[in-house]
N, CA, C, O and CB atoms as a CASP TS submission, in Angstrom:
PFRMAT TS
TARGET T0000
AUTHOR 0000-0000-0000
METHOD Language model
MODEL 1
PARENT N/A
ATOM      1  N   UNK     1     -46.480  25.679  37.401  1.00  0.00           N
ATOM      2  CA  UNK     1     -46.543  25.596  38.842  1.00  0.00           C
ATOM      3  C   UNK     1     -47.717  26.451  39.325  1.00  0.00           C
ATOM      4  O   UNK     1     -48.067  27.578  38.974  1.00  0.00           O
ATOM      5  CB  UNK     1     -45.202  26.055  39.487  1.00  0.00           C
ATOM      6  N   UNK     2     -48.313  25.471  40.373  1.00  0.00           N
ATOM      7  CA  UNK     2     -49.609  26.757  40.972  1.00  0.00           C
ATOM      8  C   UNK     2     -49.121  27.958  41.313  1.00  0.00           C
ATOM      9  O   UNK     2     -47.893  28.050  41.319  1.00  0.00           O
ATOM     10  CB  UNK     2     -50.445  26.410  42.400  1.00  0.00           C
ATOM     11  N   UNK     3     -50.106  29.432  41.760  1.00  0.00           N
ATOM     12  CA  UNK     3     -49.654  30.726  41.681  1.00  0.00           C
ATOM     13  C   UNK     3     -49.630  30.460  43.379  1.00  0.00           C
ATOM     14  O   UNK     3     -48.833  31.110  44.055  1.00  0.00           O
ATOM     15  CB  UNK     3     -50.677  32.053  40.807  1.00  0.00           C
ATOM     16  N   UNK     4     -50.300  29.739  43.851  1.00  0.00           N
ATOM     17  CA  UNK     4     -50.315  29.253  45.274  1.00  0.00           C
ATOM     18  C   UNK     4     -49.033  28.806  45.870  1.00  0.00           C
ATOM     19  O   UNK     4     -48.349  29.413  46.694  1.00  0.00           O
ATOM     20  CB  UNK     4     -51.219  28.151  45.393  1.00  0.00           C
ATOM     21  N   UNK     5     -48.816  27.658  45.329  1.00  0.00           N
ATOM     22  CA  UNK     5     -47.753  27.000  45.436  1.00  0.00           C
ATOM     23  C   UNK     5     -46.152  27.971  45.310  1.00  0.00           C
ATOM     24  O   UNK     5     -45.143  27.759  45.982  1.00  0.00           O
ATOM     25  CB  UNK     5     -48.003  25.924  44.349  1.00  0.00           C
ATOM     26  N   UNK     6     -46.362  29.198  44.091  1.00  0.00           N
ATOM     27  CA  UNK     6     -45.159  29.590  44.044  1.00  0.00           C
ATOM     28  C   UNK     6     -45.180  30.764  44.860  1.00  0.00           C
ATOM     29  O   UNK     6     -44.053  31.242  44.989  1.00  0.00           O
ATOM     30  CB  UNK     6     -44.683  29.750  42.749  1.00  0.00           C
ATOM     31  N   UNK     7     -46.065  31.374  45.441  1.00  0.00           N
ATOM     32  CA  UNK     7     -46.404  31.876  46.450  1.00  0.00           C
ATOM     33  C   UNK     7     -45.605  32.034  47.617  1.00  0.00           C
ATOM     34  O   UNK     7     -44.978  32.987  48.079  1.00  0.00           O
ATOM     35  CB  UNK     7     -47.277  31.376  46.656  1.00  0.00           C
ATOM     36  N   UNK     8     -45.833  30.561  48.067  1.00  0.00           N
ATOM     37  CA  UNK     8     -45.417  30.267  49.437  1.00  0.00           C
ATOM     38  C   UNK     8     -43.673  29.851  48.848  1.00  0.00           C
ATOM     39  O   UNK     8     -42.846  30.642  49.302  1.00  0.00           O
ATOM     40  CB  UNK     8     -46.556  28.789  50.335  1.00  0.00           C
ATOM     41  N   UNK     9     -43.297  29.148  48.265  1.00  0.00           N
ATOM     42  CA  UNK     9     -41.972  29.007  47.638  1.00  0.00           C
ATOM     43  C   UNK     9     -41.071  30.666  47.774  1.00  0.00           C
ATOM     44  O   UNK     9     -40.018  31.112  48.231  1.00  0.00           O
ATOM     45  CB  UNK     9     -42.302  28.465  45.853  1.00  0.00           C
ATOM     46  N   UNK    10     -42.096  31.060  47.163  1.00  0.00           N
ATOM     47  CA  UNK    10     -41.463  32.688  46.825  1.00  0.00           C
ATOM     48  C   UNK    10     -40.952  33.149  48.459  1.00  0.00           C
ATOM     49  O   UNK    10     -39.782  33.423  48.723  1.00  0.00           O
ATOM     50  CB  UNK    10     -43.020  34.066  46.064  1.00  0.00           C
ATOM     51  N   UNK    11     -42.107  33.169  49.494  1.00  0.00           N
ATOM     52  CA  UNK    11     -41.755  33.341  50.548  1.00  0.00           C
ATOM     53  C   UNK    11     -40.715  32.652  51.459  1.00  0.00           C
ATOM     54  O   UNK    11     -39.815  33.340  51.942  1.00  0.00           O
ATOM     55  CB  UNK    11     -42.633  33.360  50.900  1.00  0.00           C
ATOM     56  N   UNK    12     -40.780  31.505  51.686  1.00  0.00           N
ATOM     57  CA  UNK    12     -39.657  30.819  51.650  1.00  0.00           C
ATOM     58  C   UNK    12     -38.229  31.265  51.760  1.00  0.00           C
ATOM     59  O   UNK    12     -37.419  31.355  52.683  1.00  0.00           O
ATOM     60  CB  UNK    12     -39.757  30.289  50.706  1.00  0.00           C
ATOM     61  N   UNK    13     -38.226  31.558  50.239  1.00  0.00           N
ATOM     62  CA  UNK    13     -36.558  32.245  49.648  1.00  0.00           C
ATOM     63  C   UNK    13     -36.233  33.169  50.316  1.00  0.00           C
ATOM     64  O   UNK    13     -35.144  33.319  50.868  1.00  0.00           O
ATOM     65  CB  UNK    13     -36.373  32.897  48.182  1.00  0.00           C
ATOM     66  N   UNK    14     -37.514  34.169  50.338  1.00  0.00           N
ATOM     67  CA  UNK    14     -36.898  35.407  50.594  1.00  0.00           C
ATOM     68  C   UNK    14     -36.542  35.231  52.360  1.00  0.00           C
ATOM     69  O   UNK    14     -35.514  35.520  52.973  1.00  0.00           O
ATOM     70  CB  UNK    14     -38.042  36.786  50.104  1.00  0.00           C
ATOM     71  N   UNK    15     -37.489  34.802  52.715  1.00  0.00           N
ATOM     72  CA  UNK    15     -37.330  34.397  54.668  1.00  0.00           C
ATOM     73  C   UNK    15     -35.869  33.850  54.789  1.00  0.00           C
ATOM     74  O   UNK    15     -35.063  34.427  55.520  1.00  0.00           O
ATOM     75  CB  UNK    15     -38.624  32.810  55.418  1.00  0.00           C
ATOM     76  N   UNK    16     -35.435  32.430  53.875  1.00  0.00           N
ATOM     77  CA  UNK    16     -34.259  32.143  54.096  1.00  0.00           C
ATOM     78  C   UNK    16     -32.839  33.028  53.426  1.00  0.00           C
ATOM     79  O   UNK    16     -31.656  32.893  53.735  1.00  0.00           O
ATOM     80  CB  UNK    16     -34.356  30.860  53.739  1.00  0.00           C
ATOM     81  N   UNK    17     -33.202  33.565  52.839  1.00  0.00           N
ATOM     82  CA  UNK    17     -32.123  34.491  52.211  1.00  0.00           C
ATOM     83  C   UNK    17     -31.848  35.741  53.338  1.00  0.00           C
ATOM     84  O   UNK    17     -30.707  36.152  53.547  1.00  0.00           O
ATOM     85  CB  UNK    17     -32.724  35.151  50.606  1.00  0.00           C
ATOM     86  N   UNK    18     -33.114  36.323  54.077  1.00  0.00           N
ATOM     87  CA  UNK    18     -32.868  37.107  54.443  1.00  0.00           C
ATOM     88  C   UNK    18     -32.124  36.722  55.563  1.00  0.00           C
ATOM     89  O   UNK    18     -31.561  37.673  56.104  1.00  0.00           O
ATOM     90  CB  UNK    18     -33.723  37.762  54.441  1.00  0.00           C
ATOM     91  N   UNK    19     -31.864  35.163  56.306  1.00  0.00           N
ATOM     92  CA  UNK    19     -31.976  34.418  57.771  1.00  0.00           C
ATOM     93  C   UNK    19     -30.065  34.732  57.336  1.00  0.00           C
ATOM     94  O   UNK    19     -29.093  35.311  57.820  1.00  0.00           O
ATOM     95  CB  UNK    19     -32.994  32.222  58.031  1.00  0.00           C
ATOM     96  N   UNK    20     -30.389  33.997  56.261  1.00  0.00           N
ATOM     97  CA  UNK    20     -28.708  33.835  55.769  1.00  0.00           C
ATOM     98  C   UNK    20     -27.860  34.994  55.671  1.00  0.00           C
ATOM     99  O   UNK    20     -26.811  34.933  56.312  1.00  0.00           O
ATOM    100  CB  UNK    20     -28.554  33.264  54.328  1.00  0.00           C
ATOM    101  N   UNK    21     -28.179  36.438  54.751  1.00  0.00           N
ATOM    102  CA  UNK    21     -27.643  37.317  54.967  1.00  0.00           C
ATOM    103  C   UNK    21     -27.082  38.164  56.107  1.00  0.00           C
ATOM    104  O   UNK    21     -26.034  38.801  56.213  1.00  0.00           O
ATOM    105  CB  UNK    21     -28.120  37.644  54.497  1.00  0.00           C
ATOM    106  N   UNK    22     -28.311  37.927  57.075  1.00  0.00           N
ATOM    107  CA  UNK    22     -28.081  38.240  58.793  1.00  0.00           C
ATOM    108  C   UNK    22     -26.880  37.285  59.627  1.00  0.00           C
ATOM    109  O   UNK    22     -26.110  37.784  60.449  1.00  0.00           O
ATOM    110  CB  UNK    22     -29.709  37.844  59.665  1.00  0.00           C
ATOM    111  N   UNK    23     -26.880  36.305  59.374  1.00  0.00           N
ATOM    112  CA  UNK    23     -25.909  35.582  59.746  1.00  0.00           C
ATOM    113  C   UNK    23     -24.674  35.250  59.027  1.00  0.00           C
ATOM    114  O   UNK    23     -24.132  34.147  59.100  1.00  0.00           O
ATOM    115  CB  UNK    23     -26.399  34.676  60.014  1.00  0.00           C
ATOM    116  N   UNK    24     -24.254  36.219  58.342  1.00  0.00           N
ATOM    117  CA  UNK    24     -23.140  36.883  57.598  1.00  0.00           C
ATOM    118  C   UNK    24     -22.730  37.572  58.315  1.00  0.00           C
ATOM    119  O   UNK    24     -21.539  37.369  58.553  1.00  0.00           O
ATOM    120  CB  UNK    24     -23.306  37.533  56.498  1.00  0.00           C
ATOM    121  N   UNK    25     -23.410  38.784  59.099  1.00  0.00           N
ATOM    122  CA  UNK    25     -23.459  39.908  59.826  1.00  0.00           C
ATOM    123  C   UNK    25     -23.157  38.928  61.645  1.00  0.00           C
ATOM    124  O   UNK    25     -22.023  38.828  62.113  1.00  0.00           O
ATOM    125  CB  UNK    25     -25.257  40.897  59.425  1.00  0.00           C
ATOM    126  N   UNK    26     -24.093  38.492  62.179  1.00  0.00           N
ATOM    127  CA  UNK    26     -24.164  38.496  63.116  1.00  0.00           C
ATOM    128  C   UNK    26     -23.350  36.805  63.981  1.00  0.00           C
ATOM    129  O   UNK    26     -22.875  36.782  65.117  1.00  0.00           O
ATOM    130  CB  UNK    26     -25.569  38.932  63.111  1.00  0.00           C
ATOM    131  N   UNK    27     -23.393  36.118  63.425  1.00  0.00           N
ATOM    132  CA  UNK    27     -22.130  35.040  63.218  1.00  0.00           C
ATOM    133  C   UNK    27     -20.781  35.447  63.715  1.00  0.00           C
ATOM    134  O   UNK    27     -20.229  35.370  64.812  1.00  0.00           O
ATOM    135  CB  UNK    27     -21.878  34.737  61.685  1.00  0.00           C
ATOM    136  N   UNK    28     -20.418  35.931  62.477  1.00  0.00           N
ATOM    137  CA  UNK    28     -18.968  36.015  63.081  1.00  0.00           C
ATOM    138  C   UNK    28     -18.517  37.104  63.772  1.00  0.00           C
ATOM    139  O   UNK    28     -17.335  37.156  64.115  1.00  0.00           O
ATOM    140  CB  UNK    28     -18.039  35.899  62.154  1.00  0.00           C
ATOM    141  N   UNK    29     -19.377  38.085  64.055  1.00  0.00           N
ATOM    142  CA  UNK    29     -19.020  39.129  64.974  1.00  0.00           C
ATOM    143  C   UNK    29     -19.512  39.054  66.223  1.00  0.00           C
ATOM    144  O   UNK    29     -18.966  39.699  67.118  1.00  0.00           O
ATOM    145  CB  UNK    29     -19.351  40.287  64.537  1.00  0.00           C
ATOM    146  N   UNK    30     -20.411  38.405  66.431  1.00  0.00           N
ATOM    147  CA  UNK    30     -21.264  37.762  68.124  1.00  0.00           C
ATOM    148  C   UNK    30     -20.543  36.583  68.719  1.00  0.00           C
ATOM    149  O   UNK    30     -19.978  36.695  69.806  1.00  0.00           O
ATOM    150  CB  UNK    30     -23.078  37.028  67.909  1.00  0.00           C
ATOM    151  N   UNK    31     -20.544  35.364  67.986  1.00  0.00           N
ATOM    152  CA  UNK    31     -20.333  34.307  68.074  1.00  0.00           C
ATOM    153  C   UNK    31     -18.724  34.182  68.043  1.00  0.00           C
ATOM    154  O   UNK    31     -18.004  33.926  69.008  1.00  0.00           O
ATOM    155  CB  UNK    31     -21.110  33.687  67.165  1.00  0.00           C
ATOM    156  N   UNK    32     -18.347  34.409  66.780  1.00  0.00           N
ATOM    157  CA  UNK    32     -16.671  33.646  66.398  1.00  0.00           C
ATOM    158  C   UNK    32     -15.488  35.054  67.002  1.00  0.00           C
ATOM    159  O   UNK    32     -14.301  35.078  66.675  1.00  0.00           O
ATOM    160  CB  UNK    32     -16.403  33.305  63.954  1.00  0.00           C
ATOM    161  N   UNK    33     -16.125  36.079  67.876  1.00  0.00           N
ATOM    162  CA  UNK    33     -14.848  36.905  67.859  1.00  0.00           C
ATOM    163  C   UNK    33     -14.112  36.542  69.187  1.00  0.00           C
ATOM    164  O   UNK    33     -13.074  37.170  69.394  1.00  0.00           O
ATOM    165  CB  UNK    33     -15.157  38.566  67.756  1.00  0.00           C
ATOM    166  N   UNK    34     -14.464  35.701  70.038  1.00  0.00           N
ATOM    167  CA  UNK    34     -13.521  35.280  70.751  1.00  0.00           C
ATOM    168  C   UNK    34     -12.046  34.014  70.542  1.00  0.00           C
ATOM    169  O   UNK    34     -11.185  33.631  71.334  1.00  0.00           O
ATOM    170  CB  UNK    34     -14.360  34.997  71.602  1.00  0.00           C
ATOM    171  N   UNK    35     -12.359  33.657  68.984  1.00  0.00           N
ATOM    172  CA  UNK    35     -11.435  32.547  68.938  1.00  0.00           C
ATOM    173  C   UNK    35      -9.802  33.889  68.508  1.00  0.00           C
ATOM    174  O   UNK    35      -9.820  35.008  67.994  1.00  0.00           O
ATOM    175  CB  UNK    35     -12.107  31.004  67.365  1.00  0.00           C
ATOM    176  N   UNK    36      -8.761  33.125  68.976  1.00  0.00           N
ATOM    177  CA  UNK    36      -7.892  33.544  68.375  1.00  0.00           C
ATOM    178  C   UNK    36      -7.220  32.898  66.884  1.00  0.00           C
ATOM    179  O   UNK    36      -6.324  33.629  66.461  1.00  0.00           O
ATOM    180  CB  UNK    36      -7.171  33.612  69.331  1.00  0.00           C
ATOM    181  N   UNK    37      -7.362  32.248  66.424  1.00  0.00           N
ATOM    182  CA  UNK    37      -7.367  31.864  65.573  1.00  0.00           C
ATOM    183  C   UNK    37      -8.444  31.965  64.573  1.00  0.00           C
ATOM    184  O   UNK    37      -9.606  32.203  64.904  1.00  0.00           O
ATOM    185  CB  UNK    37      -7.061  31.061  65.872  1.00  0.00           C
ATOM    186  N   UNK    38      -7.981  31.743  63.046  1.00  0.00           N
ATOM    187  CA  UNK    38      -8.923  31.949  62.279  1.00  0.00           C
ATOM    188  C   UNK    38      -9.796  30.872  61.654  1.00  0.00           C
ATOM    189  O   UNK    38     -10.550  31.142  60.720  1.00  0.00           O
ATOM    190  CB  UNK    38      -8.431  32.601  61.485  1.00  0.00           C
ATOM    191  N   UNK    39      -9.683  29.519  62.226  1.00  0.00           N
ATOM    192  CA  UNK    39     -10.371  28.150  62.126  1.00  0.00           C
ATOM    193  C   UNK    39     -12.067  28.349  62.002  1.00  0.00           C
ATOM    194  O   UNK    39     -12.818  27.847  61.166  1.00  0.00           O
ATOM    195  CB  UNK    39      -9.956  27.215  63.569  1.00  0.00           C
ATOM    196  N   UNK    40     -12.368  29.179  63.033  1.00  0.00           N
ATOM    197  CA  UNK    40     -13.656  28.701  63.109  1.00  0.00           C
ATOM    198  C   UNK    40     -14.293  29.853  62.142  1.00  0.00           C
ATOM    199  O   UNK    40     -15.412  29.705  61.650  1.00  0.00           O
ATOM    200  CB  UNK    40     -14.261  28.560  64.719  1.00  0.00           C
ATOM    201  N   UNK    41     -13.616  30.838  61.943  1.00  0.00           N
ATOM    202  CA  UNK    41     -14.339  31.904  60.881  1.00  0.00           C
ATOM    203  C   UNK    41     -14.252  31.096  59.313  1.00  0.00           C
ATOM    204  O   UNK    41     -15.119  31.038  58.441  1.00  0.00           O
ATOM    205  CB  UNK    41     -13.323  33.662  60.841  1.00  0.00           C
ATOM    206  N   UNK    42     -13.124  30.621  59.326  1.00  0.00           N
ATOM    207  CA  UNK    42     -12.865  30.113  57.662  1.00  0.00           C
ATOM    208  C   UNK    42     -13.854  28.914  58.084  1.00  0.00           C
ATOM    209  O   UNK    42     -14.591  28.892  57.099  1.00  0.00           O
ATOM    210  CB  UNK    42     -10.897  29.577  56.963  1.00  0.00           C
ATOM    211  N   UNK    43     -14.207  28.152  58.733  1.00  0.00           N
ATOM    212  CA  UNK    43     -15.137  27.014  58.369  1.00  0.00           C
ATOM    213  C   UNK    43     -16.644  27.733  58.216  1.00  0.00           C
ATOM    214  O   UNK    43     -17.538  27.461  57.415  1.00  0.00           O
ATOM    215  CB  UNK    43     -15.104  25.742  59.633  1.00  0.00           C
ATOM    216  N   UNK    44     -16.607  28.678  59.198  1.00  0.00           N
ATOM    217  CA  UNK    44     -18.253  29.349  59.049  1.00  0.00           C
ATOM    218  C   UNK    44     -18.325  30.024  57.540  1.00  0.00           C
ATOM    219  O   UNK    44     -19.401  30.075  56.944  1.00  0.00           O
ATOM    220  CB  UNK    44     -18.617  30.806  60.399  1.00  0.00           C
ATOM    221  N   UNK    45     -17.347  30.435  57.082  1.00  0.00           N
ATOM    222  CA  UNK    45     -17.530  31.583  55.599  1.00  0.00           C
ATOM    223  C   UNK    45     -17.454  30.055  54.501  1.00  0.00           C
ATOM    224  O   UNK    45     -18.295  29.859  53.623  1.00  0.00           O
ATOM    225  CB  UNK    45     -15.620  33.244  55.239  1.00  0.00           C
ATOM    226  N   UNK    46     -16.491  29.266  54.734  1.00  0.00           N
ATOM    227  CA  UNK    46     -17.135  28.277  53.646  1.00  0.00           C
ATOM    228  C   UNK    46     -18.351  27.122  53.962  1.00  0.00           C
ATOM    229  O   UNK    46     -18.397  26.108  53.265  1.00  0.00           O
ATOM    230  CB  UNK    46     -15.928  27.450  53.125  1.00  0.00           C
ATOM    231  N   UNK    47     -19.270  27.331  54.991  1.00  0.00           N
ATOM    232  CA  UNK    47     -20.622  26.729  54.843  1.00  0.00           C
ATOM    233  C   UNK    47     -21.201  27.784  54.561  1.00  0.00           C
ATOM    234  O   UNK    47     -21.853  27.443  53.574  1.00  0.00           O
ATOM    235  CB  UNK    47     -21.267  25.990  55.945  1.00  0.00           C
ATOM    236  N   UNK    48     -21.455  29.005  54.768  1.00  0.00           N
ATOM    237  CA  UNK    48     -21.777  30.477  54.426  1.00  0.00           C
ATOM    238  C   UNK    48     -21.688  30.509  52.792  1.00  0.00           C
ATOM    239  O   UNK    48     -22.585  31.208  52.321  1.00  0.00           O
ATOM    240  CB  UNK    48     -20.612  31.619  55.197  1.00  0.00           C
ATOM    241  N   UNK    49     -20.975  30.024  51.980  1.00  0.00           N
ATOM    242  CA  UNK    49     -20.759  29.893  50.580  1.00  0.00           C
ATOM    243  C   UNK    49     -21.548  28.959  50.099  1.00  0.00           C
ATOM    244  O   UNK    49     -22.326  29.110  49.157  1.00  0.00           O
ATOM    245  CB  UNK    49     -19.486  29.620  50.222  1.00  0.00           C
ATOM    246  N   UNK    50     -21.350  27.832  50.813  1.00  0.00           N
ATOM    247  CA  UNK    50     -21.664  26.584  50.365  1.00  0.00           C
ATOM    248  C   UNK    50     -23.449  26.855  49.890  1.00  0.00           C
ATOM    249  O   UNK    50     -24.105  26.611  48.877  1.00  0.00           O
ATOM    250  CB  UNK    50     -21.294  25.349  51.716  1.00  0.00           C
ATOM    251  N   UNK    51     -23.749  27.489  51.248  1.00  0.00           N
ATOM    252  CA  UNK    51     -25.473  27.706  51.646  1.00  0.00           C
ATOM    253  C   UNK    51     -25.873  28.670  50.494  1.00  0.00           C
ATOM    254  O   UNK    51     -26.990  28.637  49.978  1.00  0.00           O
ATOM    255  CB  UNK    51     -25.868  28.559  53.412  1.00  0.00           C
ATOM    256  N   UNK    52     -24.684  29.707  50.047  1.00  0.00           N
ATOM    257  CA  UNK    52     -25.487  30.751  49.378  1.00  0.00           C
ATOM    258  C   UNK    52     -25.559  30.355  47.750  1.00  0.00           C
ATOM    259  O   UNK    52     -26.412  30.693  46.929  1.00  0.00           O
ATOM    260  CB  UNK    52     -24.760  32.293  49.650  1.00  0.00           C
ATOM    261  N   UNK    53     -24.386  29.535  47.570  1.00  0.00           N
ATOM    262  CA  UNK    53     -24.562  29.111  46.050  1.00  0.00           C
ATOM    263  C   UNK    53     -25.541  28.067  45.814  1.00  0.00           C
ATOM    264  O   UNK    53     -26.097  27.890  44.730  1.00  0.00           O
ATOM    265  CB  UNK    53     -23.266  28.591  45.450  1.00  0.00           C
ATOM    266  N   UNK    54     -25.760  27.288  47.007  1.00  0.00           N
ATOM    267  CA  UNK    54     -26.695  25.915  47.365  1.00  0.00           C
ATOM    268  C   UNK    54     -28.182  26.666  46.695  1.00  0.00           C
ATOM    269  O   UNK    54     -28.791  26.395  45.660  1.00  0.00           O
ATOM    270  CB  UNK    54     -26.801  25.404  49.528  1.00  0.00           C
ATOM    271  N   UNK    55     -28.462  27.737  47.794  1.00  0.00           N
ATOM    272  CA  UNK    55     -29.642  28.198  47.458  1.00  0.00           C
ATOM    273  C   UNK    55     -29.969  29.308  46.195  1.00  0.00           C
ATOM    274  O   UNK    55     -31.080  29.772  45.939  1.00  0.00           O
ATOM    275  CB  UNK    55     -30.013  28.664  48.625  1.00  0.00           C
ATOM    276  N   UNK    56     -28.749  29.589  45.512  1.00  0.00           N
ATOM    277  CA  UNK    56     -28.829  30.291  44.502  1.00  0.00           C
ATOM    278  C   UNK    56     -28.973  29.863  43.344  1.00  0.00           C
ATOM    279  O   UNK    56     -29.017  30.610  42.366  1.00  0.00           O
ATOM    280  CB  UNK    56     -28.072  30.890  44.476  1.00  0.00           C
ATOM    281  N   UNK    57     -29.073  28.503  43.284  1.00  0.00           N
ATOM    282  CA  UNK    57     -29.098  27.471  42.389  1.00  0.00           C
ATOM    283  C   UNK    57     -30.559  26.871  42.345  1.00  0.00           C
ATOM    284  O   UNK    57     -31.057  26.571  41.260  1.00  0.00           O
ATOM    285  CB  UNK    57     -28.035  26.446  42.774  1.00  0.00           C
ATOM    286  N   UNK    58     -31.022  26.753  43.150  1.00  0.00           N
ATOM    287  CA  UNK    58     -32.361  26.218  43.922  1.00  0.00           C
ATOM    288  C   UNK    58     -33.351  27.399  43.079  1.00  0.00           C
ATOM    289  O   UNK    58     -34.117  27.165  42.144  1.00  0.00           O
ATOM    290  CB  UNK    58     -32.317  26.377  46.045  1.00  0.00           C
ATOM    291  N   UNK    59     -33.130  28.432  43.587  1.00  0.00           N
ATOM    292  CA  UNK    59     -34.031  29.227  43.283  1.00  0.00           C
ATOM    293  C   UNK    59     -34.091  30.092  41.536  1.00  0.00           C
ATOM    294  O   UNK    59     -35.067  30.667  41.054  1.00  0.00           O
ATOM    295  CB  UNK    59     -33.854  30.117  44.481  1.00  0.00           C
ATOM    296  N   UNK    60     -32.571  29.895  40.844  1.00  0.00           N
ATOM    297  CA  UNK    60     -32.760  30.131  39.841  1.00  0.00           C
ATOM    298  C   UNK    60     -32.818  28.852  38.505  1.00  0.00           C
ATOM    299  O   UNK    60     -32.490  28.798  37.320  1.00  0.00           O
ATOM    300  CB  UNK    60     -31.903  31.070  39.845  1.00  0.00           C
ATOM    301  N   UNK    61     -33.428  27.949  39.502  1.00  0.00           N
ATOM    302  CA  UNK    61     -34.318  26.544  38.809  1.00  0.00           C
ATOM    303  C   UNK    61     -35.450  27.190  38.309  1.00  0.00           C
ATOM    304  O   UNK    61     -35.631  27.286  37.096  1.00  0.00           O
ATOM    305  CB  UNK    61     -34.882  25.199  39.947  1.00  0.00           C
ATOM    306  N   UNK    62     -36.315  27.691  39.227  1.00  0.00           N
ATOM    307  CA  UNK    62     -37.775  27.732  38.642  1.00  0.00           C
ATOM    308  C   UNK    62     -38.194  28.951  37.842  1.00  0.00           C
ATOM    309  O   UNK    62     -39.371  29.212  37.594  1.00  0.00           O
ATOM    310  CB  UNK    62     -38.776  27.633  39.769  1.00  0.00           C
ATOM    311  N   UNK    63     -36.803  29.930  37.322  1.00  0.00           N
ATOM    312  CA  UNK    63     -36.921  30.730  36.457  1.00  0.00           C
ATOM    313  C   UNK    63     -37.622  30.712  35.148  1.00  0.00           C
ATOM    314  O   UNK    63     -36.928  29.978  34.445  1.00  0.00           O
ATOM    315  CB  UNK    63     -35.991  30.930  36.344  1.00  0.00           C
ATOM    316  N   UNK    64     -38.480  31.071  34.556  1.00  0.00           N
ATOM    317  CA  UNK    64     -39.024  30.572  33.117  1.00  0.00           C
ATOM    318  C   UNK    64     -39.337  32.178  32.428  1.00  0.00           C
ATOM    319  O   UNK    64     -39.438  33.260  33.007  1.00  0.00           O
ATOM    320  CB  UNK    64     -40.712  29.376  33.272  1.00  0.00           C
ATOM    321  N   UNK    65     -39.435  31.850  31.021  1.00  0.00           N
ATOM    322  CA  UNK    65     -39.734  33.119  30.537  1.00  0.00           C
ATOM    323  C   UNK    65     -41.072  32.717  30.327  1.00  0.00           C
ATOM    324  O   UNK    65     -41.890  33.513  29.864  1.00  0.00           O
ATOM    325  CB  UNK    65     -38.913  33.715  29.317  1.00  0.00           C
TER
END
């Protein structure tokens, strides 16, 4: 892969990893603390999963020794 190409890839990850980790944080304590129920937190923590194994998979594709 170009050093260019993995470059910008590289950046990428880290931009969306960092977008994702923040909205771990700021999600369900801004957004979901008015429900009384726990519906809308359990649907946000399993797309929250979904996203982090999604992209944890993605990115330990282009691993090589």
């Amino acid at each position: 892969m170009d050093k260019n190409k993995l470059k910008k890839l590289r950046k990428f990850w880290v931009l969306f990893l960092t977008i994702l980790v923040l909205s771990a944080y700021i999600v369900p304590y801004l957004f979901l603390n008015n429900f009384k129920t726990i519906n809308g937190a359990f649907l946000y923590w399993t797309i929250f999963a979904l996203a982090a194994i999604f992209s944890t998979i993605k990115i330990t594709k282009y691993w090589r020794e």
